[in-house]
N, C-alpha and C positions, 0 to 999 in steps of 0.2 A: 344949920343942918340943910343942905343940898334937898331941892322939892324934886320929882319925877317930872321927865318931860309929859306923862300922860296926868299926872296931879297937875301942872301946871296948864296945858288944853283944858282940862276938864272946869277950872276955875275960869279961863277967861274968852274961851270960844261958848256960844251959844248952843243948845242942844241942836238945831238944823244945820249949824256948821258942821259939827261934828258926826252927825245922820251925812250928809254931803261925801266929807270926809272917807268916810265908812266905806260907801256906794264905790267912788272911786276908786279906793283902795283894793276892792274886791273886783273891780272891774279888769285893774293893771294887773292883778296876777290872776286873771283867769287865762292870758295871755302871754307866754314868758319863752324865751330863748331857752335852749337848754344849758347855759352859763349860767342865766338868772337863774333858773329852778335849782339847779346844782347850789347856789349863791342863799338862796332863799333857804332849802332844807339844811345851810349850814355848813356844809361840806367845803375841802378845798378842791383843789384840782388833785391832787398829792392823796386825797383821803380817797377822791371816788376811784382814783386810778389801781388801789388798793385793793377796794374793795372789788373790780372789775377785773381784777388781776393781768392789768396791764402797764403800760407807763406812762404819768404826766404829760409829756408828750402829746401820748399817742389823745389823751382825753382833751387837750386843746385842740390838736387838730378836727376830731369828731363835732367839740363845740361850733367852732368857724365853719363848716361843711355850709352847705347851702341846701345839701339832699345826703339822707342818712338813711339807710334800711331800718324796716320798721322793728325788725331783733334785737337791732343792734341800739335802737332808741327804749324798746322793752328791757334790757338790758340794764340800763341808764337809771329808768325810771324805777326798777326794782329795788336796783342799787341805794339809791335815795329812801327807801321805806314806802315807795308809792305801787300801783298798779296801772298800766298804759288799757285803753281803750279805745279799739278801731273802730269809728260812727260814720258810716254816709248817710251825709241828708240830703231828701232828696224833695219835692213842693209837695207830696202829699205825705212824706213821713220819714225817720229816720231809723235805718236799722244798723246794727252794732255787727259787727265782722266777727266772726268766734275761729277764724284760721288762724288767728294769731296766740288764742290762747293757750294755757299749759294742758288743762284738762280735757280740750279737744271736743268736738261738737258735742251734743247732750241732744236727743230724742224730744221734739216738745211734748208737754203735759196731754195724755190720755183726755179726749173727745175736744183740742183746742185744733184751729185749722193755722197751719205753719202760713197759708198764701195769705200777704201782702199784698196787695196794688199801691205800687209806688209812684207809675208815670201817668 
C-alpha cells in the first residue's frame, strides 16, 4: 500500500522541520505572479480564459504583462474565487483604497473621525 507524501514527512521530518516548512510555505505564496496564483487556485490558462470570457491567448499575454490595470487584475482575482485589495502603506500607517471596489465608498461609522495622519 502506497504511504502519502504528507504520512511520509510527518514520520521522518521533525516537528520544527515541519513548523519551518510551514513558515516558508506561507511566506512563498503570500507572494505569487499572477500565472502562479492562477496555477495555485487550480485553474488552466483555457479555464480562467472562460471564465473571463476571453481567449487563452489573450490570458497569457495579461500573465507575462509587467504592468496590468488594477480592473483588469480585479478581474483575474474574482475569476479565481478570490477578492483583490488596494493597501498603501505608508511609515505611520496603512490605508486600503475603496475606488476600486464594487460597492463604492461607505460613509464611516457615526461619531468615528475618517483623518488619518499618515506622513
Amino acid at each position: 500500500m502506497a504511504k502519502s507524501f504528507d504520512a511520509l514527512v510527518k514520520r521522518t521530518a521533525t516537528k520544527a522541520v515541519r513548523d519551518r516548512a510551514a513558515v516558508r510555505t506561507k511566506e512563498l505564496l503570500a507572494e505569487l505572479p499572477v500565472a502562479e496564483l492562477r496555477q495555485v487556485a487550480g485553474k488552466s490558462q483555457r479555464e480562467l480564459a472562460l471564465l473571463l470570457g476571453i481567449k487563452q491567448p489573450s490570458v497569457s499575454k495579461l500573465e507575462n504583462q509587467s504592468d496590468i490595470q488594477v480592473s483588469t487584475l480585479q478581474k483575474i482575482v474574482e475569476a479565481l474565487g478570490g477578492t483583490l485589495d488596494v493597501v498603501a502603506r505608508f511609515p505611520k500607517g496603512s490605508v486600503k483604497i475603496s475606488q476600486y471596489g464594487k460597492a463604492g465608498r461607505k460613509a464611516p461609522p457615526s461619531g468615528s473621525s475618517p483623518e488619518v495622519q499618515l506622513f
